[in-house]
N, C-alpha and C positions, 0 to 999 in steps of 0.2 A: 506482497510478501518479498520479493524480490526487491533487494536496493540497487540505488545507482551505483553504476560500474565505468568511470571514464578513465581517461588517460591523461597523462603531463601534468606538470605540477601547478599547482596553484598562485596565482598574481596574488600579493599582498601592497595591501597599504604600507607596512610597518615593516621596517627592515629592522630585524630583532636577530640573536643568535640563537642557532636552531635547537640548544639545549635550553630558554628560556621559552622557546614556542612551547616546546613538547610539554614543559612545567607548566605553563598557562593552559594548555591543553587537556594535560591529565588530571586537573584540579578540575577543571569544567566538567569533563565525564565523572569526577567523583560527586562534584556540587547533583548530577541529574539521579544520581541513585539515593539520593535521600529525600525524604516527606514533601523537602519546601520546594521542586523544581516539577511541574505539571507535563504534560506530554506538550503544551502549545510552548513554554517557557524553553522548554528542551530544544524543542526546533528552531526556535529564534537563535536561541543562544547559540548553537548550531551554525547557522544562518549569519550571525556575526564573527563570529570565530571566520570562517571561511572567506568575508571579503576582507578582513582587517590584517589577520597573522597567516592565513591557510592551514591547510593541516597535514603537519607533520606525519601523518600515517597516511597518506591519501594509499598508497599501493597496496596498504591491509584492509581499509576499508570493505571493501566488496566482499572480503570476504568473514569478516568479522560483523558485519550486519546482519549477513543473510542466517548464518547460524543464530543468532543473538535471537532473531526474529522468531524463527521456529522454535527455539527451543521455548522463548517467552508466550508462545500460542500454544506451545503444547502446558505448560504450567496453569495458563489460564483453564484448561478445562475441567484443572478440582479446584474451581470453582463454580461447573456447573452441574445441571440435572438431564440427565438425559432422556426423562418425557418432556420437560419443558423445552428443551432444544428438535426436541422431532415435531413439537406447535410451531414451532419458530421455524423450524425446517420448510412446514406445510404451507404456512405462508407465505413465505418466499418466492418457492417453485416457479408460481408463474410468472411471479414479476420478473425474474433474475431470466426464462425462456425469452420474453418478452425483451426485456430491455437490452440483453446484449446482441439478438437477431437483430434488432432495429438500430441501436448502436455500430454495428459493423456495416450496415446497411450504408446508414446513411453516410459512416466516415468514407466510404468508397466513392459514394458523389461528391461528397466533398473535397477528395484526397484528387479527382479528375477536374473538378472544377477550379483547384487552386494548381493545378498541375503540377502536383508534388509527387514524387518520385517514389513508383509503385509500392518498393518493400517499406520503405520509410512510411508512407500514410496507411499500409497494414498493421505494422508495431502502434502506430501509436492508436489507430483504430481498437485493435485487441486489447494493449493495455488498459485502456477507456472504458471498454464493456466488461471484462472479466476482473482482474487482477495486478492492476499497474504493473510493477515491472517483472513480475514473476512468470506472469504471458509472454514480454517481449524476449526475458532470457530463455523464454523453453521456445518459442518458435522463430525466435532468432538463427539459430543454425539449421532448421529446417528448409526455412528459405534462401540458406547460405547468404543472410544479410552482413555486409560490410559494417567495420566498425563505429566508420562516418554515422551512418543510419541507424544503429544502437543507440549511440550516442544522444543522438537530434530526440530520438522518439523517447527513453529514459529523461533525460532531462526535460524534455514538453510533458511530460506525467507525474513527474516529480517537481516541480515549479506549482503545477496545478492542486498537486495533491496537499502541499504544505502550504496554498492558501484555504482549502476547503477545512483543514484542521482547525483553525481559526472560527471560517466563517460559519459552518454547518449550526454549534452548537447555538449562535445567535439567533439565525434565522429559527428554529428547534424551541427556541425560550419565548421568540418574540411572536410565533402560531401557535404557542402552545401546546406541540404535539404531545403524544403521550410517549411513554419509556419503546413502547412496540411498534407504534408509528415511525418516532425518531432512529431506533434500534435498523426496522426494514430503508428506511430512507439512506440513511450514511451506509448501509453494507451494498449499498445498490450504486450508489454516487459517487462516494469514494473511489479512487482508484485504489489505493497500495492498503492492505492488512494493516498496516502499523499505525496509519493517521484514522482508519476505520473506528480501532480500538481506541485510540488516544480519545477521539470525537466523543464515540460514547461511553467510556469513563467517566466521561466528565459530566455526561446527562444523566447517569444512573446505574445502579447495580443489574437490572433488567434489561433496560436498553443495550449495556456491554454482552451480554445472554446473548440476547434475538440479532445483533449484528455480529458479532464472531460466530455463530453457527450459520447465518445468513451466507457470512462471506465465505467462508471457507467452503459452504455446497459449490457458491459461483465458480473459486481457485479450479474446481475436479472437469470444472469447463474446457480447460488448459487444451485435455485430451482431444475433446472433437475439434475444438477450433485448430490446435494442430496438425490434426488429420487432414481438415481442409485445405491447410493454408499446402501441405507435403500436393495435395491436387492441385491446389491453383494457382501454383510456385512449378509444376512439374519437376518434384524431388522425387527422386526414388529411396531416398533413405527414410528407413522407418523407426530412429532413433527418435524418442520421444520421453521430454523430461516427465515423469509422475510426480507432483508433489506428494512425499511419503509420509511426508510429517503428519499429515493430517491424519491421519491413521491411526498415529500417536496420538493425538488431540481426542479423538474418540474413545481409542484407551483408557487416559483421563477422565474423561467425561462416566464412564462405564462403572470404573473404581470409586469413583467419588459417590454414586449414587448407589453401588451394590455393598460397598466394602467398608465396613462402621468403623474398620479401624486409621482407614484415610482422612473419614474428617478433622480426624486429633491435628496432622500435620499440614491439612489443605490451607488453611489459613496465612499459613505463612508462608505456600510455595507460589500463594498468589500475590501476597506483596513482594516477594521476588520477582515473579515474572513481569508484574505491572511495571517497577525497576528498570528490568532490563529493557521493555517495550518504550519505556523513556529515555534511556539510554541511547537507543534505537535511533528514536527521530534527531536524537541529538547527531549522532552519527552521521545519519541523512542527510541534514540540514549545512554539518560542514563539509560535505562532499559536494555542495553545490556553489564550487566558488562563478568567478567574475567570466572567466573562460567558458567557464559550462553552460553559463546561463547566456551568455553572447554567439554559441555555436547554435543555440536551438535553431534559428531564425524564423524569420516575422511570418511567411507561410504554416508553415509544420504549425508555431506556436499558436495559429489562428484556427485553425481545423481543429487542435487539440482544445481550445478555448470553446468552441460552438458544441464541437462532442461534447463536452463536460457541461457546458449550461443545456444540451438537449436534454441528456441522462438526469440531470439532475432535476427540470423543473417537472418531468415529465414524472418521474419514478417521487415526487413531490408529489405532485394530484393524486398520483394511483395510490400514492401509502392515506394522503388524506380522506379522498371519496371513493375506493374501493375495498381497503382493506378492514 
């Protein structure tokens, strides 16, 4: 849920003037809000903007994502039902108890055995199990992490997360999961909400269902893993981010199923939101110039790599032969 947040400006290829970047710029977020531009298109495009021209907004960024984000997951939920998201909720549970105990578990032997630097292999441990960057921004100041260490561990989550956007739905077509399978797999594997969605969009109207109510149970994780980290950080501040949006998403969710007169306008608040959610990754994607992706370094990026292929093959089997 959380986007990246870094600092200084971005290295370009192209020495252009910066009222021609920003024109190349804002024609590309326009080109992501219409029909022909996918969530995977979006982040590329994204993705190439940022190592070629950079992006002339990099300092609004952070904060123009993270709204964008929420508002577009709260939009998303008149689009659902609210008994078929508490199925979706119920099967979840375990995997999502399961997988981020074992996820934090192991990034902790990992984060000692590559001897990476405590707060640093936390962040990116957390965002791994729960909720990519929206973990690392709410227990980020808990642990009073430097921005070095934001940085490193956002960027190793988000490098990750925009190849799994890619790769998830292939693997998805090529075992032929079903909409519910594929739906629990990416809300569990995924790191960040926005490539969650984007994933499965692309596999189906149900499988979008069962991972946005999937992921956002995991987001409400935020709170204990926080709690934790305030004892094993020895912080006494008991300041702690709540994702509230989500609350709103359930609102949503509540009116679309009780309220006849929502479904008149629900149709078109979800081709908005989907929009903006592509909008999103495009955002994302130019946020991650040549800088960003050269500070993660080769440790942090490896830990974040092994976490990600545990989580994933693992929460793989469990969705194929248990769910």
């Amino acid at each position: 849920m959380q986007t990246p947040h870094f600092t200084g400006a971005c290295t370009s290829f192209i020495n252009l003037d910066d009222n021609i970047k920003k024109i190349i710029f804002i024609g590309c977020a326009v080109f992501c809000l219409t029909p022909f531009a996918s969530p995977a298109i979006a982040l590329l495009l994204g993705l190439v903007i940022a190592q070629i021209i950079g992006h002339p907004y990099l300092h609004l960024n952070h904060k123009a994502t993270h709204l964008l984000l929420q508002v577009s997951v709260v939009g998303l939920g008149f689009g659902m039902n609210v008994h078929s998201a508490l199925q979706a909720g119920k099967q979840g549970i375990l995997f999502t108890i399961a997988s981020i105990s074992a996820t934090l578990i192991f990034g902790y032997f990992l984060g000692r055995w590559f001897t990476i630097e405590k707060k640093t292999s936390f962040l990116i441990s957390s965002g791994t199990a729960i909720c990519g960057g929206s973990a690392i921004a709410a227990i980020s100041p808990v642990i009073k992490a430097e921005e070095k260490q934001i940085s490193v561990a956002l960027g190793c989550v988000f490098i990750l997360n925009s190849i799994a956007l890619f790769i998830f739905p292939v693997v998805g077509h090529y075992l032929n999961l079903s909409q519910t399978q594929f739906g629990l797999w990416c809300a569990i594997a995924i790191h960040d909400t926005s490539s969650v969605v984007g994933a499965a969009s692309k596999y189906g109207t149900h499988a979008l269902e069962v991972a946005t109510t999937v992921k956002l149970a995991r987001a409400l994780w935020i709170i204990p893993v926080t709690f934790m980290a305030t004892f094993l950080f020895k912080n006494q501040s008991k300041k702690i981010s709540v994702p509230w949006f989500i609350g709103l998403f359930v609102m949503a969710m509540i009116a679309n199923t009780y309220i006849s007169g929502v479904s008149v306008i629900a149709p078109y608040l979800i081709v908005v939101a989907k929009a903006g959610l592509t909008l999103t990754l495009f955002l994302i994607g130019a946020g991650l110039s040549r800088k960003v992706l050269a500070s993660v370094g080769f440790k942090p990026l490896l830990q974040g790599v092994l976490l990600w292929l545990f989580i994933s093959v693992t929460a793989l089997y469990a969705v194929v032969h248990l769910a």
